[in-house]
KOLKEKE-386474 format. One record per residue (C-alpha): residue number from 0; residue in one letter; x, y, z. Coordinates in steps of 0.2 Angstrom, whole numbers, always signed. Layout:
BEGIN
<r num="NUM" residu="A" x="X" y="Y" z="Z"/>
...
***
This chain:
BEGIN
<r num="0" residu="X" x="-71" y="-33" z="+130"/>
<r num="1" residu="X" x="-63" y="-25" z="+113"/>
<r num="2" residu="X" x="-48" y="-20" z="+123"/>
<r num="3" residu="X" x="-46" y="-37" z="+129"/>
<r num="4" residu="X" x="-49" y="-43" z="+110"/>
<r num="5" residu="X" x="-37" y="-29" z="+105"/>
<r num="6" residu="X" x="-24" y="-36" z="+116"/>
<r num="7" residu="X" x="-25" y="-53" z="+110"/>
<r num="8" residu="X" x="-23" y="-49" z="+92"/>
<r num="9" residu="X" x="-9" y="-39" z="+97"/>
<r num="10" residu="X" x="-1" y="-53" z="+105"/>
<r num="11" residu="X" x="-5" y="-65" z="+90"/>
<r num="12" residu="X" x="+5" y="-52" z="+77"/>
<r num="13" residu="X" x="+19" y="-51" z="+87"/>
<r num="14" residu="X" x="+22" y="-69" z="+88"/>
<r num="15" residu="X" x="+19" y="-70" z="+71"/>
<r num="16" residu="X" x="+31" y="-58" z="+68"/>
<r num="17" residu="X" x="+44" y="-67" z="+80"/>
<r num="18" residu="X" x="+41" y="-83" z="+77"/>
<r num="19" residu="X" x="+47" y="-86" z="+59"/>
<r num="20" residu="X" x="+65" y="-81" z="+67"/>
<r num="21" residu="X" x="+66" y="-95" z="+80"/>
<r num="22" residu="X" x="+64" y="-106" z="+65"/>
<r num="23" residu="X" x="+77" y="-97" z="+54"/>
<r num="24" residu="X" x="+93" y="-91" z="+63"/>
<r num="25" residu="X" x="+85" y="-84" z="+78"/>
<r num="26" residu="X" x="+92" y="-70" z="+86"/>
<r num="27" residu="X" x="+106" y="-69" z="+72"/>
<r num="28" residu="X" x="+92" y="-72" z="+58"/>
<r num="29" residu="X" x="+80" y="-55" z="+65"/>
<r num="30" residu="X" x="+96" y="-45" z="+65"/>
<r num="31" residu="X" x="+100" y="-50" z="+48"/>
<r num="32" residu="X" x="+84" y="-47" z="+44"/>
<r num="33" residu="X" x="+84" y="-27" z="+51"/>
<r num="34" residu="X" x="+102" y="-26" z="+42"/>
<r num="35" residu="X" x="+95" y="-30" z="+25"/>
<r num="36" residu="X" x="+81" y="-18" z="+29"/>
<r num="37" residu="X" x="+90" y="-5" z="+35"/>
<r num="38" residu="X" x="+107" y="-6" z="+21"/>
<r num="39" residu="X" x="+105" y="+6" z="+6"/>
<r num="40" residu="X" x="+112" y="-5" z="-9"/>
<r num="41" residu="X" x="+96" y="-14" z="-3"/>
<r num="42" residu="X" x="+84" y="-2" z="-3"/>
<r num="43" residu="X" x="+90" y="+5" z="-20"/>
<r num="44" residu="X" x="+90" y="-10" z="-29"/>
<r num="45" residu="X" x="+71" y="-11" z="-25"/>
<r num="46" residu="X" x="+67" y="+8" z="-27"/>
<r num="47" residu="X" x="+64" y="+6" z="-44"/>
<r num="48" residu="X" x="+47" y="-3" z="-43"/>
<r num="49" residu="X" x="+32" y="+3" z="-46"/>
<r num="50" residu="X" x="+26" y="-4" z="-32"/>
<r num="51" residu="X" x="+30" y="+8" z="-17"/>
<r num="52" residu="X" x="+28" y="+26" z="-15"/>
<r num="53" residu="X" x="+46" y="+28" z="-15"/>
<r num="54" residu="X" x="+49" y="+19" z="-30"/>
<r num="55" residu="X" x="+38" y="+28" z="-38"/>
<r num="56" residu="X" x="+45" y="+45" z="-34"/>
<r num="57" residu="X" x="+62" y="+39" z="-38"/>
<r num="58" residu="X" x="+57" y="+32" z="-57"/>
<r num="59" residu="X" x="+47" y="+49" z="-59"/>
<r num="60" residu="X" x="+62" y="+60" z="-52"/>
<r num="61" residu="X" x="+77" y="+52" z="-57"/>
<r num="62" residu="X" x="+69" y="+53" z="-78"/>
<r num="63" residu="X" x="+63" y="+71" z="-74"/>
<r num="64" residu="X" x="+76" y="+81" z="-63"/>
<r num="65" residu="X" x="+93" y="+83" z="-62"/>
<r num="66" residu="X" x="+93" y="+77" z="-44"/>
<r num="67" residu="X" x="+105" y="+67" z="-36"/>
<r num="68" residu="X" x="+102" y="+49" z="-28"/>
<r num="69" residu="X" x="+101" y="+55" z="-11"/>
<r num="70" residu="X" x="+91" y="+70" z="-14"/>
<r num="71" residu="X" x="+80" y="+59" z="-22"/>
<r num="72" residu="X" x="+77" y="+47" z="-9"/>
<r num="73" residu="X" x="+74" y="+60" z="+4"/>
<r num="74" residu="X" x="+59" y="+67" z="-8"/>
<r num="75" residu="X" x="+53" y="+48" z="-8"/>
<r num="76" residu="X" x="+55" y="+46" z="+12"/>
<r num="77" residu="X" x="+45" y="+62" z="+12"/>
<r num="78" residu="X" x="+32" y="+56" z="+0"/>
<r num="79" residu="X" x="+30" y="+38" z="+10"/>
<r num="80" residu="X" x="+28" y="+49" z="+27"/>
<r num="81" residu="X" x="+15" y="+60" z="+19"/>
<r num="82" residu="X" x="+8" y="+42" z="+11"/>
<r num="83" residu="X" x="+7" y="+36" z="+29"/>
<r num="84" residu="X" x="-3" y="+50" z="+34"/>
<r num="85" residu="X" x="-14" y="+50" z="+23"/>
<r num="86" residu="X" x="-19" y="+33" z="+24"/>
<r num="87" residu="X" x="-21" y="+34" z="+44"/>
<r num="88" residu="X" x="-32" y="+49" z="+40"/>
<r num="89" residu="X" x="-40" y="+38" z="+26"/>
<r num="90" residu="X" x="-47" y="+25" z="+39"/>
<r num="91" residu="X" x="-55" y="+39" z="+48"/>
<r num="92" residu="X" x="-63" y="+46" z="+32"/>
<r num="93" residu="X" x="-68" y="+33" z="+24"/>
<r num="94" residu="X" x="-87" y="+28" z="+25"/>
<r num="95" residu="X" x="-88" y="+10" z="+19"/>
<r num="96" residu="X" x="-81" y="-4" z="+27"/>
<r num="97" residu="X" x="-71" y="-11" z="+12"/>
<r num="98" residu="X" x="-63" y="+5" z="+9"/>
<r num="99" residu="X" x="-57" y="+8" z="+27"/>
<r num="100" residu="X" x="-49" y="-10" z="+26"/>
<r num="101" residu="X" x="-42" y="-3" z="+10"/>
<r num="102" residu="X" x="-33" y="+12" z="+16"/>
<r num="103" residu="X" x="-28" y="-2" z="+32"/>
<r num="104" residu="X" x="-18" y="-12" z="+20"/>
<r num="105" residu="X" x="-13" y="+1" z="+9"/>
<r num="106" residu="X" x="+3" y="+6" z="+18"/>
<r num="107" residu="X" x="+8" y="-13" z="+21"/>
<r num="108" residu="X" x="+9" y="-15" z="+2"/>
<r num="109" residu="X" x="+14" y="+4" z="-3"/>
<r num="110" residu="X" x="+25" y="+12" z="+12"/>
<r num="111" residu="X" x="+39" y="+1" z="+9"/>
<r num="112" residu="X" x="+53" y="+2" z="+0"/>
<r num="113" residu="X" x="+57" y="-16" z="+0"/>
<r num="114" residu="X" x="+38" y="-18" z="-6"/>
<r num="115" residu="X" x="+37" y="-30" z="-21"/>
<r num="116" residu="X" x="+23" y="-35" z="-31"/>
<r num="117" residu="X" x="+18" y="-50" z="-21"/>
<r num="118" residu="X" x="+13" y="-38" z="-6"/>
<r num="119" residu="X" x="-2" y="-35" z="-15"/>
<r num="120" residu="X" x="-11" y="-51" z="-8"/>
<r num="121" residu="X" x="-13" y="-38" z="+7"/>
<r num="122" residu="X" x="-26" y="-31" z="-6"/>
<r num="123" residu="X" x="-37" y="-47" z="-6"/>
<r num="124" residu="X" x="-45" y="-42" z="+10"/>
<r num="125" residu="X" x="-52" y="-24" z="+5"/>
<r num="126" residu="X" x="-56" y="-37" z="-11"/>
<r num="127" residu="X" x="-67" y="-50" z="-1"/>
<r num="128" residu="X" x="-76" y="-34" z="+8"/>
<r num="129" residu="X" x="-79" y="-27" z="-8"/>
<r num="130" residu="X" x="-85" y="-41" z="-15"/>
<r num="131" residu="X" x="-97" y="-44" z="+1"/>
<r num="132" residu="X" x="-103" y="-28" z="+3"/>
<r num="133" residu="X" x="-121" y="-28" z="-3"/>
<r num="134" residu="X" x="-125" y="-11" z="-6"/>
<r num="135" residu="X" x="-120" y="-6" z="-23"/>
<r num="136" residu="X" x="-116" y="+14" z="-25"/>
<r num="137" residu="X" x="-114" y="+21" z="-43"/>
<r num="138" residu="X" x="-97" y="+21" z="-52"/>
<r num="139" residu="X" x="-92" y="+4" z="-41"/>
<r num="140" residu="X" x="-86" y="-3" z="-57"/>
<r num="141" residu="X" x="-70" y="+8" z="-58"/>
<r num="142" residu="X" x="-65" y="-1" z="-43"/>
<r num="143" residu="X" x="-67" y="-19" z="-49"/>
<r num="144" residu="X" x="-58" y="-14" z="-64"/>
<r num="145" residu="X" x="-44" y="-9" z="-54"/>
<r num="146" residu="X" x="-45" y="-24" z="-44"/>
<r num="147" residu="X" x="-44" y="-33" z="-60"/>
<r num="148" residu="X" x="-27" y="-24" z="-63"/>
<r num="149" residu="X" x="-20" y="-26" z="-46"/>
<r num="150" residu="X" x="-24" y="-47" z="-48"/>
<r num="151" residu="X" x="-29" y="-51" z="-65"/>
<r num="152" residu="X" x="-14" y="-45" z="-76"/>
<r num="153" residu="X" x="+0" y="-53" z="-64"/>
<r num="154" residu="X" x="-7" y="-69" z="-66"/>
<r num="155" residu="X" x="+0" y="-68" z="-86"/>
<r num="156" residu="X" x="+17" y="-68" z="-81"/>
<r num="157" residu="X" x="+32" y="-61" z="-89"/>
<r num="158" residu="X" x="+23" y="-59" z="-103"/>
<r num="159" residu="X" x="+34" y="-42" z="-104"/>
<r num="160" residu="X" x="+37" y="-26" z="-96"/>
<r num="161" residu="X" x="+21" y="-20" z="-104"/>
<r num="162" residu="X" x="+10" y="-31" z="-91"/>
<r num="163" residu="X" x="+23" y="-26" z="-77"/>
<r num="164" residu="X" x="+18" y="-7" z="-82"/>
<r num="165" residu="X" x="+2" y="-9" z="-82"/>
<r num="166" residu="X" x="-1" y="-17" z="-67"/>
<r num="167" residu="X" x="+9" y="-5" z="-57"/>
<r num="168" residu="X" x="-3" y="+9" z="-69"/>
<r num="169" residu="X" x="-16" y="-2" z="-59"/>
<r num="170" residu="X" x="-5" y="+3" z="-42"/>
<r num="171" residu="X" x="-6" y="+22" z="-45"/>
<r num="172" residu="X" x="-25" y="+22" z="-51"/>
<r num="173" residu="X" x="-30" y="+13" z="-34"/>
<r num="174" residu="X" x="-22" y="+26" z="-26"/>
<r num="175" residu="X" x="-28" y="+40" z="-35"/>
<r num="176" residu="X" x="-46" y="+34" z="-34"/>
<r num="177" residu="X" x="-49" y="+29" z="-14"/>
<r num="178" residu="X" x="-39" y="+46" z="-16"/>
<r num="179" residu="X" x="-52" y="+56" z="-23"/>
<r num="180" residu="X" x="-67" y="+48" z="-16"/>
<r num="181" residu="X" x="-60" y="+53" z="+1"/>
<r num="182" residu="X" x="-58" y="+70" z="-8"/>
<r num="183" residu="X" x="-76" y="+71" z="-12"/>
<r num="184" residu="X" x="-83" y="+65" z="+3"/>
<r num="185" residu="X" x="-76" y="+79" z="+13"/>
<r num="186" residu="X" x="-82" y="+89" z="+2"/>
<r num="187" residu="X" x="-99" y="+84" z="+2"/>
<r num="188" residu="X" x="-100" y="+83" z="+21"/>
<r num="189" residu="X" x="-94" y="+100" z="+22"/>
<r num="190" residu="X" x="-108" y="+105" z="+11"/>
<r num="191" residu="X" x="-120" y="+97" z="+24"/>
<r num="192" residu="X" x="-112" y="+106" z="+37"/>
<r num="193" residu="X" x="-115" y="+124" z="+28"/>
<r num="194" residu="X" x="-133" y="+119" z="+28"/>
***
């Protein structure tokens, strides 16, 4: 029965995917499509946002070492790989259901380079599981701030690069804390194990 669910739901994402392009150019619109994706003046125009791994690497590096362009993006492909990984890994760690929906969506809104900050209405479902989930554990407060700072600051607008900074702060925080929680939970079950 799941697989049969799992193959509808595959089914439904692929034509959502492909569908959009029967309406816009077709053939010619989903190859235009991979073009843009794929051409390098694109992806560097976007590599400086906060909002991807890539971007990230390539504001940090390109202010910190004397590294060229190219050199740099290979470090960010490298760090969007390793990203990827992690996340998979992440979903498998992970012990409540609004944090595994997290990591889920994590690499829709992170992993690319393209990514922009509207991606992070992919956050609103680990959001509306979090929100849900019933069971309150200590220290859940960090994460609703951080939500806040994913969702709450954007809404102000161009109110300056200051908001723009702090919501892609908020970006890096999220990160760092599903990060650590992960961290710890290994931790801790290795700890249970030794017993």
């Amino acid at each position: 029965k799941r697989w049969k669910e799992a193959g509808r739901l595959l089914l439904y994402g692929i034509l959502l995917f492909f569908v959009p392009f029967l309406l816009t150019g077709g053939r010619e619109g989903f190859s235009s499509y991979i073009r843009l994706l794929l051409d390098s003046h694109y992806q560097a125009d976007f590599m400086r946002e906060w909002s991807s791994v890539r971007g990230f690497v390539y504001r940090m590096l390109s202010q910190r070492t004397p590294l060229g362009e190219g050199q740099i993006d290979r470090c960010g492909m490298v760090a969007e790989n390793l990203f990827l990984l992690c996340s998979i890994a992440g979903v498998f760690v992970s012990r409540r259901k609004w944090m595994q929906v997290l990591w889920m969506t994590m690499p829709v809104v992170y992993y690319m380079p393209t990514s922009q900050v509207y991606n992070a209405v992919y956050l609103c479902l680990p959001l509306l599981f979090f929100l849900g989930h019933k069971e309150r554990e200590r220290g859940e407060a960090v994460y609703l701030i951080l939500f806040g700072l994913l969702f709450a600051l954007p809404a102000w607008g161009s109110a300056g690069n200051l908001i723009h900074w702090i919501s892609g702060l908020g970006y890096l925080l999220f990160l760092y804390a599903v990060s650590g929680e992960a961290v710890r939970w290994i931790k801790e079950r290795r700890r249970q194990d030794e017993r």
